[in-house]
C-alpha positions, -999 to +999 in steps of 0.1 A: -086-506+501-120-509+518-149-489+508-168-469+535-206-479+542-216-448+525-196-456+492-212-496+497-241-483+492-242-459+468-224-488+445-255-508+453-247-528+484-273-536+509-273-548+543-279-583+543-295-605+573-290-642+576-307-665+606-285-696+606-304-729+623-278-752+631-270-786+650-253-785+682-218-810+675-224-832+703-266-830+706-274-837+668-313-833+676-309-798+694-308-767+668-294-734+682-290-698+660-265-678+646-269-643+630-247-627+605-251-590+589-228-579+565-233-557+532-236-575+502-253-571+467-283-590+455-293-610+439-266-628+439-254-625+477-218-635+470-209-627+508-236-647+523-223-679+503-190-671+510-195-674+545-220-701+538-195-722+526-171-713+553-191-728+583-195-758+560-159-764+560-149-750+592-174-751+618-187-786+632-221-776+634-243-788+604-262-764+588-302-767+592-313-739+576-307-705+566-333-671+565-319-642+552-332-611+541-316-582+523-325-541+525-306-517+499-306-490+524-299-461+495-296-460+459-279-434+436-311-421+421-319-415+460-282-394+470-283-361+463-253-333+471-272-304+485-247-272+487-278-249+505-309-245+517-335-223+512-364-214+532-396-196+519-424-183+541 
């Protein structure tokens, strides 16, 4: 069963951002990008790695280098379940 993003996030998921620098397979001196955005949890970025170690058994462009940054967009402390709204003068 798959969580909504809402539920991600509340649970403490982030959205995570990598920048993948990689060598073309046939023009080893020529670097191109990739860029992959998923929700995972920090610190330890178990999605990132997993993907990580995908392209390095998959995909026959060697990895340069990898930037990656990673935004909890809510927490729980943050969520609140507002049932009305009142507004004084």
């Amino acid at each position: 069963m798959t969580m909504s993003e809402t539920e991600m996030m509340l649970k403490g998921y982030g959205l995570t951002t990598a920048e993948m620098f990689y060598h073309m397979p046939d023009y080893a001196h020529v670097l191109n990008t990739f860029i992959w955005q998923d929700y995972d949890t920090a610190p330890d970025h178990p999605n990132l790695f997993k993907f990580i170690e995908f392209w390095q058994d998959e995909i026959e462009g060697p990895l340069h280098s990898v930037k990656f940054t990673h935004r909890k967009l809510i927490s729980p402390g943050e969520w609140r379940h507002v049932t009305g709204e009142f507004q004084v003068h």
